[in-house]
N, C-alpha and C positions, 0 to 999 in steps of 0.2 A: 146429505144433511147440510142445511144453508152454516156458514159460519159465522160465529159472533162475530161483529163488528165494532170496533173498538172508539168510542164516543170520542168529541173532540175534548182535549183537557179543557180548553178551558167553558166547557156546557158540565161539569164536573164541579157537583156540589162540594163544599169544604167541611170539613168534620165538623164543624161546627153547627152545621146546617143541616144533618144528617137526621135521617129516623133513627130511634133506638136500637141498640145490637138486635138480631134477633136469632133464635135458640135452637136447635134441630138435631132431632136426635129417631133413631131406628128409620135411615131411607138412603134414598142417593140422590147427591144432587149433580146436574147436568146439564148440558148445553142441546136444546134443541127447537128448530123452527128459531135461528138466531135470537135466542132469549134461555136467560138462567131458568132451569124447572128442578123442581125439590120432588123427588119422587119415595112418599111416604111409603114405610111397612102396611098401611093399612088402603093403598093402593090410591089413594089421592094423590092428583098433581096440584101441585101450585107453581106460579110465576113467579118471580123474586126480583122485584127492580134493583138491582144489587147497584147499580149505582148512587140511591138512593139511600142506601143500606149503611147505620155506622162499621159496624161488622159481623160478620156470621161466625157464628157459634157454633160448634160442630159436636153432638155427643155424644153417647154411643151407641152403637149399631150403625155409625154412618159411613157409606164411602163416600167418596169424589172422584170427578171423570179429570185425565190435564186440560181439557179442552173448558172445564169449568173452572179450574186454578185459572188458569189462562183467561177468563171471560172476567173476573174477579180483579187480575192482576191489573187489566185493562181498565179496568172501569176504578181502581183506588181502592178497592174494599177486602178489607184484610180476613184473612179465615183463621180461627182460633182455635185447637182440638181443645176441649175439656170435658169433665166428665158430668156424670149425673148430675142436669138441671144447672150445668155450669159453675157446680162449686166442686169443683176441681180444675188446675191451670196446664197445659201439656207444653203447646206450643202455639206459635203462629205466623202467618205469612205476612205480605206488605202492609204496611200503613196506608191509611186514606190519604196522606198530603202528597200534594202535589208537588213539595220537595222538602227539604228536611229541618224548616224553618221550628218548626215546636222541639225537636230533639236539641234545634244551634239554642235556641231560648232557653231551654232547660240548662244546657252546659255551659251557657252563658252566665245564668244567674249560680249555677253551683259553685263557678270559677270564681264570682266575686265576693268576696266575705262580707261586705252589707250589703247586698241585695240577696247574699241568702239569710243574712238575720232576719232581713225585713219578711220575707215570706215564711220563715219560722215564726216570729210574731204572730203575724196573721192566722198561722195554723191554730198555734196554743190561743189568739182574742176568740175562736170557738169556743174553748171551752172554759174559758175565764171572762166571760162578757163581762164582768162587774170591775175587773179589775183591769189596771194600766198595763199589761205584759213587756211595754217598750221600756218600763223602768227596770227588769231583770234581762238578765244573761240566758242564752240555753241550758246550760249546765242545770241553776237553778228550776229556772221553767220546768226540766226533765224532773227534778226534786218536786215541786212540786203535782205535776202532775201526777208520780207514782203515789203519793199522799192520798188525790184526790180519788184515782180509779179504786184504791183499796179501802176507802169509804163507801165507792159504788156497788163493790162488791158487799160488802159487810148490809147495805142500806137494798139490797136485791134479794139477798140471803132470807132479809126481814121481810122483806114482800113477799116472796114466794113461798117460804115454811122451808129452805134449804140450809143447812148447815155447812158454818163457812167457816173456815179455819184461816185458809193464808194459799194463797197461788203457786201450789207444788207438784212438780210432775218432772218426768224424765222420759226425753226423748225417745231412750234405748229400749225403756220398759213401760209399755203404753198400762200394763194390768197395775202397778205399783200407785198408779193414784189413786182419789177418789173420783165419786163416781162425777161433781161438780167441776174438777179441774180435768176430767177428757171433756167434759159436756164446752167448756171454756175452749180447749184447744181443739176439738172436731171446727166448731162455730165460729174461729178464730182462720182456721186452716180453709176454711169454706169462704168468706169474708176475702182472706188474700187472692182467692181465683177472681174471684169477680172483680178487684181492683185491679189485678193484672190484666184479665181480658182489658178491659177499658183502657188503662194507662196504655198497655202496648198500641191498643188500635189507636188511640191517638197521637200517637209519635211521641210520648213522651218517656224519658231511659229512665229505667228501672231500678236501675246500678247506682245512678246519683240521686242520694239522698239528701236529703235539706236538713233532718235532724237525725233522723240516723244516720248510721254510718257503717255499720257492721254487716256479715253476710253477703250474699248475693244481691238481693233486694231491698236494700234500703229504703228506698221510694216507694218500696209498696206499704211498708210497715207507715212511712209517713201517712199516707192517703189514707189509709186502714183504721188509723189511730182518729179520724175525724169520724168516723162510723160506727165506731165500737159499741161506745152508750147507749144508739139508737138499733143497734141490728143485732151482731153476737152475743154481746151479753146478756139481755132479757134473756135473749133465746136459749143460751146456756140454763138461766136458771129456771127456764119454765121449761125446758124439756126434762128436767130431773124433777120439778114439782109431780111433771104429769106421769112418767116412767123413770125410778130411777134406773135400772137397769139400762137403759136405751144405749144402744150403741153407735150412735151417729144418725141412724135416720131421722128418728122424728126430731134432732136439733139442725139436722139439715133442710127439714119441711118447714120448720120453724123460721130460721133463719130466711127461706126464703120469699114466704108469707111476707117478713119486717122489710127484707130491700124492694120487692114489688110496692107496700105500704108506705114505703119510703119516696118511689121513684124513682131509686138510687142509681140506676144505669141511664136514666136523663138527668140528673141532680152530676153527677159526678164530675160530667165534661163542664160546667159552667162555673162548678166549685174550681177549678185545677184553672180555667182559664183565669178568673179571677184572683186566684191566689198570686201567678204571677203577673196579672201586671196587663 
């Protein structure tokens, strides 16, 4: 079997430049006739210009050969395990860049305290277009914005025919809520894999948060928070309109339908470049 041959860096597109992640789930994928091949459950081969690739998504039913880690490592493009339809986050391998210039940028701006207002700013002039956000502090901005999501809520409640009370749930005991605030945290918890796939594959650290601060993932929940309005939430409350009972699938069909409608795995990388700078 001819072996992959490892591109020159620099004929090695930049994340920036990349096709969209792409998703694969029930096959193997491998190295063969020097070229990455996906070999479906349903017996189809495909090619996979994985250098071209922002990154592969891996989900379940799938193996991988090392000689395809290996052809992946070579060529920049990071492999992600997650689950069903990639709303779930497991782990993942290298980053696309060709050194570690977007991870020193991120730590760069988290080290400095006005260049990470400034890009807290930015985050919150989303979702307050009308308003000046450079005249308030974070603290506030976070005051606000809990104000304004608990309007969203209340103002979706009234769209949909769902009955909203107030955003109460416990981690330990998933049955103890209603059936609105699992529908919120499945679509919430679906929401953070896919910001993570992205954020990781593009070099950007996860750990440092611009307005959070809390947890493992503060960065994710940052990114998260710019998508919410437009992807989990509906989705939450039209998946209890249409089954209240549901138990995560159809708000995870849901959910997926809004980021595909959205673009949001090509939206993401150009939002996050822009944010900084």
């Amino acid at each position: 079997m001819p072996i992959f041959e490892k591109p020159p860096i620099e004929s090695l597109s930049p994340a920036k430049d990349r096709w969209t992640p792409i998703y694969l789930e029930h096959g193997r994928l491998e190295v063969d006739d020097s070229s990455i091949k996906w070999v479906g459950a349903d017996r189809m081969v495909y090619r996979l210009p994985v250098a071209t690739i922002s990154a592969v998504m891996l989900g379940p039913g799938t193996t991988v050969t090392h000689a395809a880690m290996k052809a992946c490592a070579d060529s920049n493009t990071p492999i992600c395990w997650v689950g069903e339809d990639g709303m779930r986050f497991y782990a993942f391998g290298i980053t696309p860049n060709h050194d570690n210039s977007t991870s020193r940028k991120h730590a760069a701006a988290w080290a400095d305290k006005k260049k990470r207002v400034v890009i807290a700013h930015r985050m919150f002039s989303q979702r307050f277009p009308d308003i000046d956000v450079t005249q308030y502090g974070i603290k506030e901005l976070r005051g606000m914005e809990g104000l304004r999501v608990r309007a969203k809520y209340a103002e979706l409640g009234q769209q949909y025919g769902v009955t909203w009370k107030r955003r109460d749930y416990d981690k330990t005991n998933w049955n103890l809520a209603d059936n609105i605030n699992r529908a919120l945290s499945a679509a919430n918890a679906s929401l953070y894999a896919v910001c993570t796939a992205v954020v990781c594959s593009l070099g950007y650290v996860p750990s440092l948060g611009i307005v959070h601060d809390a947890g493992t993932l503060p960065f994710i929940y940052d990114v998260a928070d710019l998508y919410k309005e437009i992807t989990s939430f509906p989705a939450a409350f039209q998946a209890v309109h249409q089954n209240p009972n549901d138990r995560g699938q159809l708000v995870r069909a849901l959910l997926k339908e809004r980021i595909e409608g959205e673009r949001l795995l090509k939206r993401m990388p150009k939002d996050l470049e822009e944010l900084f700078g």
